[in-house]
N, C-alpha and C positions, 0 to 999 in steps of 0.2 A: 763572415766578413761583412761589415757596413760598407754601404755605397753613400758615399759623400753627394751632398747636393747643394746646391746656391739659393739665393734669392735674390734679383735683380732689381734695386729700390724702383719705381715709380714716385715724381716727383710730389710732395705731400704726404708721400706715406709716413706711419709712426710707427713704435715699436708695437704697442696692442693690434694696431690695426693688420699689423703684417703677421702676427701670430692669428689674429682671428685666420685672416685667408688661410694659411697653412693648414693650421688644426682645429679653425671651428671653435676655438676656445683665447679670450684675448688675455687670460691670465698666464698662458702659458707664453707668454712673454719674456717673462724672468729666464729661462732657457736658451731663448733667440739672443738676449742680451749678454749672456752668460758665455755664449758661444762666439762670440763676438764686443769682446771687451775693449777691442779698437777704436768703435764706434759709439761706447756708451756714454759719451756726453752729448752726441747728436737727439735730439728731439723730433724734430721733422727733417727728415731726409729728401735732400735733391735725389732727381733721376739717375739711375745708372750707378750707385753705389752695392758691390755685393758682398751680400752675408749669407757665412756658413750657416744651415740648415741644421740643427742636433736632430739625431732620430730622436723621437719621441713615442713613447709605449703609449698609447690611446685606449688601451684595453681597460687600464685598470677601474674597477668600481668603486676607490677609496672614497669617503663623501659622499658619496651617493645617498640617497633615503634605502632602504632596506626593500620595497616595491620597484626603485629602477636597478638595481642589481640583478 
């Protein structure tokens, strides 16, 4: 069973910048937006707007160079 989670905009925030926070990664963006297709014409988000959180697998080494695997 997945545990649902949120994300509660801060005012300025963007879609890269709120994936960086999450996962350290601002590509994985495409996801945050993906999961939230309500708000994919917002650019910069006012405060207080919330977005579902997609689990995201962090493990994987796809891309990686063959030494950070």
């Amino acid at each position: 069973m997945s545990k649902s989670s949120t994300y509660t905009t801060k005012a300025g925030d963007t879609w890269d910048l709120i994936a960086f926070e999450l996962w350290g990664d601002e590509f994985k963006m495409t996801d945050l937006q993906e999961a939230n297709l309500e708000y994919a014409d917002i650019l910069i988000f006012d405060a207080g707007v919330v977005l579902a959180v997609p689990e995201i697998d962090n493990t994987s080494s796809a891309g990686l160079p063959s030494w950070k695997q």
